[in-house]
C-alpha positions in Angstrom: -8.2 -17.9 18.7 -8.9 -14.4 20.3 -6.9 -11.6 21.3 -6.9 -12.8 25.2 -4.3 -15.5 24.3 -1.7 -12.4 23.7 -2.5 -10.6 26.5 0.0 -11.5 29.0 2.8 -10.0 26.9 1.3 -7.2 24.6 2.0 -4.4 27.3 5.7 -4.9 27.5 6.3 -5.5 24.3 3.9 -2.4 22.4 5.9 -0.5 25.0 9.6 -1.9 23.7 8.4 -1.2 19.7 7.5 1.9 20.4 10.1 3.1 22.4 12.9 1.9 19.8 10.9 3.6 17.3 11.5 7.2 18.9 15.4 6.9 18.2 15.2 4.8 15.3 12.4 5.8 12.8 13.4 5.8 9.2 13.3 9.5 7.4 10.6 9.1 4.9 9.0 12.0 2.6 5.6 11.7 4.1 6.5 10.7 7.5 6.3 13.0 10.6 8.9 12.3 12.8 8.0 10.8 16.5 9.4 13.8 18.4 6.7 16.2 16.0 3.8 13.4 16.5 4.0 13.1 20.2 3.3 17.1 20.4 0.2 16.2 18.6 1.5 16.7 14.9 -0.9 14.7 12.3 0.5 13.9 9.0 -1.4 14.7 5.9 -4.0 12.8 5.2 -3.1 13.0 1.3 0.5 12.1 2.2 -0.4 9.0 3.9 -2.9 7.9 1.5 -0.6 8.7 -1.8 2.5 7.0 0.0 0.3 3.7 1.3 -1.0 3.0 -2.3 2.4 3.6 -3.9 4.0 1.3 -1.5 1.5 -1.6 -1.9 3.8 -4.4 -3.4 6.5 -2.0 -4.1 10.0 -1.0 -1.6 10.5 2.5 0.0 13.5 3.0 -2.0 11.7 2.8 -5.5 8.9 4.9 -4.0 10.4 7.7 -2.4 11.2 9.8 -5.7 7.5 8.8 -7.3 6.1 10.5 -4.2 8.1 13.5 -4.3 7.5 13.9 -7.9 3.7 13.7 -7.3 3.2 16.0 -4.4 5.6 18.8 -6.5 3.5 18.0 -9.2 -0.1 18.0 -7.5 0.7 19.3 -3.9 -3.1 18.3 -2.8 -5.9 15.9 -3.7 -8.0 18.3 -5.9 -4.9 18.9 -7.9 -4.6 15.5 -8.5 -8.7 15.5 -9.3 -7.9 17.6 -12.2 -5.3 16.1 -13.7 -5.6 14.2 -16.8 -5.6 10.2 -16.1 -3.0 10.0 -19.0 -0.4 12.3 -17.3 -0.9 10.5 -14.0 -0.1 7.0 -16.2 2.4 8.8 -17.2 4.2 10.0 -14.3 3.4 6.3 -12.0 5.2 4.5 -15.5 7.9 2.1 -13.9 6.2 1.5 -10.7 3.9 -1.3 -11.9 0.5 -2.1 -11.1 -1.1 0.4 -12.9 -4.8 0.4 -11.2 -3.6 1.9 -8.3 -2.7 4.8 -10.6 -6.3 4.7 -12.0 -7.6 4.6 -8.7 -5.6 7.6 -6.9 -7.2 9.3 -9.9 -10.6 8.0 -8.9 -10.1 8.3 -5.3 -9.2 12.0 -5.9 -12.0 12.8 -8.0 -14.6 11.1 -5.2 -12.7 13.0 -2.4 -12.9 16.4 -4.2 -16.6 15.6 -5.9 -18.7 14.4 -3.0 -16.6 14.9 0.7 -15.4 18.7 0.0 -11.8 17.7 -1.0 -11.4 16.2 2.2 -10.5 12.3 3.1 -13.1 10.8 5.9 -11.3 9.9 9.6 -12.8 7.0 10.1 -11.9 4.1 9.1 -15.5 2.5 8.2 -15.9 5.5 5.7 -12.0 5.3 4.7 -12.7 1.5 3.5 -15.7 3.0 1.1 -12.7 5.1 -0.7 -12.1 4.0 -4.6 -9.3 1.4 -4.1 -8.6 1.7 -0.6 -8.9 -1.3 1.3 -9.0 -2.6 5.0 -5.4 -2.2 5.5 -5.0 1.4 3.6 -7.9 2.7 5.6 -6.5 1.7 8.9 -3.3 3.1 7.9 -4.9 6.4 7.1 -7.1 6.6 10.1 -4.6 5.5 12.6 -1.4 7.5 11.0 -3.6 10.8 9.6 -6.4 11.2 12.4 -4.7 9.4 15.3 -7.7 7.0 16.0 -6.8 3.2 17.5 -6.6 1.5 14.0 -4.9 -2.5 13.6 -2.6 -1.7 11.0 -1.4 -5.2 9.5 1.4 -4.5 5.9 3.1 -7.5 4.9 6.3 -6.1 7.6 4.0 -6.4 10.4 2.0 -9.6 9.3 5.9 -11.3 9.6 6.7 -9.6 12.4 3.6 -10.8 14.2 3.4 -13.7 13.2 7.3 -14.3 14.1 6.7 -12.6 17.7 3.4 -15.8 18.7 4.9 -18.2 16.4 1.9 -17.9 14.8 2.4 -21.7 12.0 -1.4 -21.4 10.9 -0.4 -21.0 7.1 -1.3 -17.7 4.9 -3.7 -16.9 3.7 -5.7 -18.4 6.8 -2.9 -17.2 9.4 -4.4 -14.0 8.9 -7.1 -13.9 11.3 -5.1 -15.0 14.2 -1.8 -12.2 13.0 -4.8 -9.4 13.0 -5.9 -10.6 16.8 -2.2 -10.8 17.6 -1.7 -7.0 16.6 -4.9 -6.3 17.7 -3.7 -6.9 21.3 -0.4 -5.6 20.5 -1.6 -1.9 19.3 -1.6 0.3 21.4 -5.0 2.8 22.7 -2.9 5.7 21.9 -0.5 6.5 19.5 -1.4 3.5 17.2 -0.3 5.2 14.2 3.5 5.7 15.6 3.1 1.6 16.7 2.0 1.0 13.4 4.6 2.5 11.7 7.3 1.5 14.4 6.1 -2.1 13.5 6.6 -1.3 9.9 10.5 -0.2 10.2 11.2 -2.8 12.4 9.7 -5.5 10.1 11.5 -3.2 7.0 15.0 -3.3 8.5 15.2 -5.5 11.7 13.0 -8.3 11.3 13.6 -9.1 7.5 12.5 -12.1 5.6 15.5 -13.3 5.4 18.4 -13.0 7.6 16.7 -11.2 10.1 18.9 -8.8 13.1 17.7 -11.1 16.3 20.5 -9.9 17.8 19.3 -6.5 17.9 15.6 -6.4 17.8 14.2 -4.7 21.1 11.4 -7.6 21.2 13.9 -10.9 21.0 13.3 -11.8 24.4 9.4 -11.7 23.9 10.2 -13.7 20.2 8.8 -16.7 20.4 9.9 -17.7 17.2 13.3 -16.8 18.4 12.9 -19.0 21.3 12.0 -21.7 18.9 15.3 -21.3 16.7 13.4 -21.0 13.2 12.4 -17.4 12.8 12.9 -17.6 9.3 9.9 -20.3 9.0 7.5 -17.6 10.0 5.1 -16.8 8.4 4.4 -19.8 7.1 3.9 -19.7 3.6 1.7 -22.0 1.0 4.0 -23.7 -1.9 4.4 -21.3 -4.7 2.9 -22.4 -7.6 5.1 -22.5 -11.1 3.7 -19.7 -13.4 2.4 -19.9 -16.5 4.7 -18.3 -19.0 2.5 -16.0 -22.3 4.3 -14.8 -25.1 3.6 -11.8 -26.8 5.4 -9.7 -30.3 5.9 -6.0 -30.3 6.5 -3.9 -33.4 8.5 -1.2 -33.9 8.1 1.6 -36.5 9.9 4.5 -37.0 9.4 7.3 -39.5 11.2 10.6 -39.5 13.2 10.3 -36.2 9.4 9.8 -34.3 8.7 6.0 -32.7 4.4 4.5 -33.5 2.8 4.1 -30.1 -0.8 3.6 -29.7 -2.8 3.9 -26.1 -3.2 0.5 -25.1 -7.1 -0.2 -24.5 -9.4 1.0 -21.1 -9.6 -2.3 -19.5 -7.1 -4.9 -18.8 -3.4 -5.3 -18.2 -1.9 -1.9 -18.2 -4.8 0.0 -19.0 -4.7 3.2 -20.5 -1.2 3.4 -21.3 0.9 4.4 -23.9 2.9 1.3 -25.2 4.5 0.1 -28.5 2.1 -1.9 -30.8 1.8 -4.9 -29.8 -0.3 -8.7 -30.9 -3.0 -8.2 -28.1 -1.2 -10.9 -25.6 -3.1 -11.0 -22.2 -2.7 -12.7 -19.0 -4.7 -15.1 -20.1 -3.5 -16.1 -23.6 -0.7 -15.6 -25.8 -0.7 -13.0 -28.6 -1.9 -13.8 -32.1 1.3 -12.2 -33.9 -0.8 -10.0 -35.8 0.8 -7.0 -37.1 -0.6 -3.2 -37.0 0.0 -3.0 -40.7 0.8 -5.2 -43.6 4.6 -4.5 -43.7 8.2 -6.3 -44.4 9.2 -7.4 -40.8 12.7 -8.2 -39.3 12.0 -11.0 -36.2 13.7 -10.7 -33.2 13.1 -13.7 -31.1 12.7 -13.5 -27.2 14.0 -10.1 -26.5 13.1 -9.7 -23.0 11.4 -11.9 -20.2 9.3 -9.7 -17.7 7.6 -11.1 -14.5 4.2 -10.2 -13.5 2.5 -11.5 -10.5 0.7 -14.4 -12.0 2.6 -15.4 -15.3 5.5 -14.5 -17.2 6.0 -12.9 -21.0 8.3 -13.8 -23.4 8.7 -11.1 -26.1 9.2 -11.3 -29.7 10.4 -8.0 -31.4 9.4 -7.3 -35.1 11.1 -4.4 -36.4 9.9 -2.8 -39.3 12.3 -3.1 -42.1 10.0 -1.9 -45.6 11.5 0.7 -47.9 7.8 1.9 -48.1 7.0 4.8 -45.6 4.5 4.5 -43.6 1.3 5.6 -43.5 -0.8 6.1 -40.4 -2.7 3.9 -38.5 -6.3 3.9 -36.3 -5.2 5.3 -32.9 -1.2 6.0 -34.2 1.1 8.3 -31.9 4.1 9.1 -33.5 6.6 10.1 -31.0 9.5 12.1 -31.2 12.3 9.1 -30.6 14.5 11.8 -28.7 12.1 12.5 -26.2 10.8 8.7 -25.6 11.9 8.9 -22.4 8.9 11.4 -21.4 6.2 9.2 -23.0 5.3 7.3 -19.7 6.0 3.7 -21.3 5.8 1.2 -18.9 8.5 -0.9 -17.4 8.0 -3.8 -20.1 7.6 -1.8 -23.3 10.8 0.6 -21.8 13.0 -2.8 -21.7 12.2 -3.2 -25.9 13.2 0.1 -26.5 16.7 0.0 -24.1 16.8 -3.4 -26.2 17.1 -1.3 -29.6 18.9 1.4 -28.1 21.8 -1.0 -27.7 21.4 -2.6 -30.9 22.2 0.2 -32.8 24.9 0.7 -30.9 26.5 -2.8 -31.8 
């Protein structure tokens, strides 16, 4: 299926999604408003790039204050470049999916390194960035250098999909939701349609109980016209997932908490975390302790979903008379100050655990 079959109702429709865009568009951080864009105002290419990789998998709301913090904190991409990698761990800790972290690093030390500190406008070159893919570079070229980009986020794949009625199932109803944008997106201005198609999929054309009633494009729906929006896009089964378990330890001595850095490669690489009994996506921990020690058990503390499997989470609290002595690759923290250690979201739920233990 090629883009011809959407041909006879792209025009009026690009031209409807794009027009409620100019009174509608949401107020983001690193957005340019439509008024500013139309008088040939570009948005940063940095901005775009830092907000598209912080939003992959994660909402606007969460996102908006990690963005702002970042730009105060490194206001361009050679900033960034020179930041340590731990201090960026640090500062993304909460937003999950920490490789995107270690690739902005990555990214930014490529950009300043070999292209002059400047990001590439096209989007062949933009797809050869570290960890920007087809989707990322098309949002960069189309929103940051105004070039005729097909922009498809997980927004616009359901409003597309929704608009033709497209019931090829994902993954493979991909190809025929990129041809259906790809006649939908405009020759000029594609990076206001894309981002008109993004609020519109964000706020109007939700994945579930979507505003039909007052989408601009629900006389062109032809899921609409069917009376099933809600089937679109049509999704494989979800399979169960596997659930790990893993034991944490907790040490204190003299008011400071033990954290070690947990290894280069793997889940959560790089990042400072509690001890824990090497559990991995893949297998459970071993229950192995970081020292030999008397140990208080607290059974399945916290659940925490990751994308493919779920952890269980054994606390052991260390409960010897004997002090402690130090440990390969030991940080003792200063307990007052955990908050500013970068933990990420799972090891922060074990500490808010013992927080309100002590408070029992």
């Amino acid at each position: 299926m090629g883009v011809d079959m959407f041909a006879s109702k792209t025009r009026k429709t690009s031209t409807k999604i794009s027009a409620h865009y100019v009174d509608n568009a949401r107020d983001l951080p690193w957005r340019v408003a439509p008024q500013d864009s139309k008088r040939g105002v570009l948005q940063d290419p940095y901005h775009v790039w830092l907000s598209e990789i912080m939003l992959q998998q994660t909402t606007v709301g969460a996102v908006k204050p990690y963005f702002e913090k970042f730009t105060r904190r490194w206001p361009t991409v050679a900033d960034l470049a020179a930041a340590d990698q731990a201090d960026i761990l640090a500062a993304w800790a909460g937003l999950g999916y920490y490789a995107r972290a270690r690739n902005l690093h990555k990214c930014a030390n490529h950009i300043t390194d070999n292209l002059g500190g400047q990001f590439p406008p096209k989007e062949s070159e933009l797809r050869k960035l570290p960890g920007v893919g087809p989707y990322t570079a098309a949002a960069i070229a189309a929103i940051a250098f105004g070039a005729r980009a097909v922009v498809v986020d997980a927004n616009i794949e359901r409003l597309a999909a929704r608009l033709f009625a497209i019931d090829t199932p994902l993954p493979k109803g991909k190809a025929k939701i990129y041809d259906a944008m790809d006649a939908l997106t405009p020759e000029h201005g594609a990076g206001d349609f894309a981002q008109a198609c993004m609020d519109m999929g964000a706020t109007i054309c939700t994945a579930k109980n979507p505003k039909c009633g007052i989408c601009p494009v629900q006389d062109d729906c032809a899921a609409d016209k069917l009376g099933d929006v809600e089937r679109f896009p049509v999704k494989p089964p979800k399979k169960a997932k596997p659930i790990r378990k893993a034991r944490f330890f907790w040490v204190e001595r003299d008011g400071n908490l033990l954290l070690t850095t947990r290894p280069a490669k793997g889940m959560l690489a790089g990042m400072r975390a509690l001890p824990d009994d090497d559990w991995s996506a893949s297998q459970d921990g071993n229950c192995k302790a970081p020292m030999d020690a008397e140990w208080e058990i607290e059974e399945n503390i916290i659940q925490h979903s990751f994308t493919h499997f779920s952890l269980q989470v054994d606390l052991a609290i260390h409960s010897s008379t004997n002090p402690v002595i130090d440990i390969s690759d030991n940080i003792w923290w200063p307990l007052d100050q955990l908050a500013e250690a970068g933990l990420p979201t799972l090891y922060k739920k074990a500490a808010l655990w013992v927080a309100k233990r002590s408070l029992k």
